[in-house]
Steps between C-alpha positions, in 0.01 A plus 500: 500500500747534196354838410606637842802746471765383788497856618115475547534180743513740843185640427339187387576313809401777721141504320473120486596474836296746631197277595687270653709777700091629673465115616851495641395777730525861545824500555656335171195722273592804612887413413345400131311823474780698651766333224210589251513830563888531506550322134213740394673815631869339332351432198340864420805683626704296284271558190427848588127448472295627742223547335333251692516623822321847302204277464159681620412118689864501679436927580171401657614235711793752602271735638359248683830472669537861576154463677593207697879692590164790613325192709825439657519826709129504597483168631441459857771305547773580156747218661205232344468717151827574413687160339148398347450887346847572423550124371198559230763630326611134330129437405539815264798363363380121499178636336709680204795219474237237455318720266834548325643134505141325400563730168845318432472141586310213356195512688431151361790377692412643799149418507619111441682477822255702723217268351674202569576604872147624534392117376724410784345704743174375430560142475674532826150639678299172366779269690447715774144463502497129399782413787525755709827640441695634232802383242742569779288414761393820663187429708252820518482638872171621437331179479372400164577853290786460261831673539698276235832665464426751730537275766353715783269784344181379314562747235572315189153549384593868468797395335290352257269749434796738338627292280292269355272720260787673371646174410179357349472842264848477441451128368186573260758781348761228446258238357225703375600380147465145546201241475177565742663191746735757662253714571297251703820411698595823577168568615505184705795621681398752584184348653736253678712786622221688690326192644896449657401878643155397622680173615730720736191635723622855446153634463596850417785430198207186408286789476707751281615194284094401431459888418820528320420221296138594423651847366776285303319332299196780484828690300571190241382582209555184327228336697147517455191608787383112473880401546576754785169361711614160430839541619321709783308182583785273469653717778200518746466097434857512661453696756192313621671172498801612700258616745327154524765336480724659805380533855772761557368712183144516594546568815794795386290637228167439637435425887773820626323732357225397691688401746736760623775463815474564837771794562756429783748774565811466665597804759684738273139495286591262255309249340568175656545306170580163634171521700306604231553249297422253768165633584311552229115658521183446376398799580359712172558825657726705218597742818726204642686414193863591479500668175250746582698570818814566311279706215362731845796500601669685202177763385557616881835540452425734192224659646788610739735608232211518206741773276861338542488161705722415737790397286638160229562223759330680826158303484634287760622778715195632543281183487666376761462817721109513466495072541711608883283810564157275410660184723521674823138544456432211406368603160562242167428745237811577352820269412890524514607363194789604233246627245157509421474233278311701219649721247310823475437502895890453533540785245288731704584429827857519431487780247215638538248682186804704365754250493231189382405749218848516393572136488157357383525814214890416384432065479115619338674671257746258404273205471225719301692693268512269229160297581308592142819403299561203708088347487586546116778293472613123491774572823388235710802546712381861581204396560552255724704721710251750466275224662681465802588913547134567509361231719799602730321790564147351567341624811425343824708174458796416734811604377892480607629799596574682120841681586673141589806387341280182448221711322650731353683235267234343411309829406801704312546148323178555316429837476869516300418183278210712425610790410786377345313251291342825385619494157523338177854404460473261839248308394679454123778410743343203690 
């Protein structure tokens, strides 16, 4: 702490607190990213160096948000677009402040707090399992998923899954110099850390953190083929145990997707969630799940609109429309629901193939650019965040909806740390 300059402390507790800020709720994050963006702005008028914001990553993402400002006026309904295109505008700036501020500070400062919260965080989803509820005594309304600090959205496996590889790769930079012991714990942490994931019964995030942390590792260069398979096994060995070990994870991770829902649906066309989790199936028919449902449900909606979509934020217009229209005749094949629940099939159905080409070719870009240099290098941070951009992008798997304030975060959090950890002066740094 004493090699922290007192007019460096704003920024430092905005980026140390900026974790805990996304737990706090949407609310209290978006103040952290908005004050963020506002010392960012100060501090480069005050210097007179802009020369950040004439960065090719930062002039990307800015077209972006001339596109989305485009998506705006052909939406089917603009009054749903409008704050979430026209507020993109602060994920530019986030995206280039963070990029800007990571380059200044003592990453190894910041990466001691967020590690020590995220130690938190998981310890608090083992009480949870163990007893039932968590530190403060939040009880999971979902039965026996975890919410921990989250209180009532199971989501904290998610919240996970974005920070913990980028912490593990930024602690083999930090101790890569000592004995072979700190490796082992490290690597042990990070083994702990995504069985708390698994432990969550997310089975999406579970599944991007096994893949992410297959493609981790595959990157580590200071480990051995016979090493990487062992720590491979280690990991399945894990997995298998939970799943003997837990009624509610086998029958999460293995039985439901066998064993899809019964679909009840209230008047308006919506999914009668209460019900549905009440009356489970056994029925093996894939037709009846809900996540093919909501999947139909979107590639209709873009076979609609298949060159523009119908607008950012107007899936659950229409959804809901063709969920009435299908109700009075007493057809289930579609479902009202605030988004599809899959990234590309969101991307189409709400952009359609221009706008999806856009945004898929601008993030592509920004995570590829560097790959070759990056594969050659010893920046585990980078490539732990490179871990969790790609795997974001994996096909077919459940997803949030991507232009959240929630997601968003999490997502401009590592793609910046990644590009920003793009040189050779940060890591000298931490």
């Amino acid at each position: 702490m004493n090699n922290i300059r007192y007019k460096d402390l704003p920024i430092y507790a905005l980026l140390i607190f900026l974790p805990i800020s996304i737990v706090l709720g949407s609310s209290i994050s978006l103040i952290n990213v908005l004050l963020i963006d506002i010392f960012f702005i100060v501090s480069i008028i005050l210097k007179k160096d802009f020369s950040s914001l004439k960065e090719n990553a930062v002039k990307l993402l800015f077209i972006l948000f001339v596109y989305l400002i485009i998506n705006t006026f052909i939406s089917q309904d603009p009054s749903l677009s409008y704050i979430r295109n026209l507020g993109f505008i602060r994920w530019v700036i986030f995206f280039a402040a963070l990029s800007y501020f990571f380059r200044l500070v003592s990453l190894k400062i910041i990466f001691k707090f967020w590690s020590f919260f995220i130690i938190i965080i998981v310890a608090d989803i083992f009480l949870e399992v163990y007893r039932g509820s968590n530190f403060l005594g939040y009880v999971s309304p979902y039965g026996n998923r975890v919410v921990s600090f989250f209180k009532d959205e199971p989501i904290v496996g998610g919240y996970l899954n974005a920070f913990y590889l980028m912490i593990i790769g930024a602690l083999f930079i930090f101790f890569q110099s000592r004995s072979k012991k700190y490796f082992f714990l490290i690597f042990a942490l990070s083994l702990t850390i995504f069985l708390a994931i698994f432990l969550t019964g997310e089975r999406s995030n579970s599944i991007k953190a096994l893949i992410s942390f297959i493609l981790f590792y595959n990157l580590f260069d200071r480990l051995s083929f016979k090493k990487k398979f062992l720590g491979f096994l280690i990991l399945i060995i894990l997995i298998i145990t939970a799943l003997f070990s837990s009624h509610f994870l086998k029958i999460r991770y293995v039985n439901q997707l066998f064993s899809p829902y019964y679909l009840s649906y209230t008047e308006e066309g919506e999914v009668d969630v209460v019900g549905n989790i009440m009356r489970r199936s056994i029925l093996t028919n894939f037709d009846d799940h809900v996540y093919y449902k909501i999947y139909k449900t979107g590639i209709s909606i873009f076979k609609d609109e298949p060159i523009l979509g119908v607008g950012n934020k107007n899936f659950r217009l229409v959804s809901c429309k063709l969920a009435v229209e299908e109700n009075k005749e007493n057809k289930k094949e579609f479902i009202c629901t605030t988004h599809p629940h899959q990234i590309y099939i969101e991307f189409l159905s709400e952009h359609g193939l221009v706008g999806t080409i856009i945004i898929l070719s601008i993030f592509f870009s920004l995570i590829f650019k560097n790959y070759r240099s990056m594969i050659n290098s010893n920046n585990y941070l980078q490539k732990g965040c490179f871990a969790f951009l790609v795997v974001y992008f994996v096909p077919l798997l459940p997803s949030g909806s991507f232009f959240t304030d929630y997601n968003l975060t999490l997502f401009m959090l590592n793609l910046s740390l990644y590009y920003a950890s793009d040189t050779k002066n940060l890591l000298k740094k931490m």
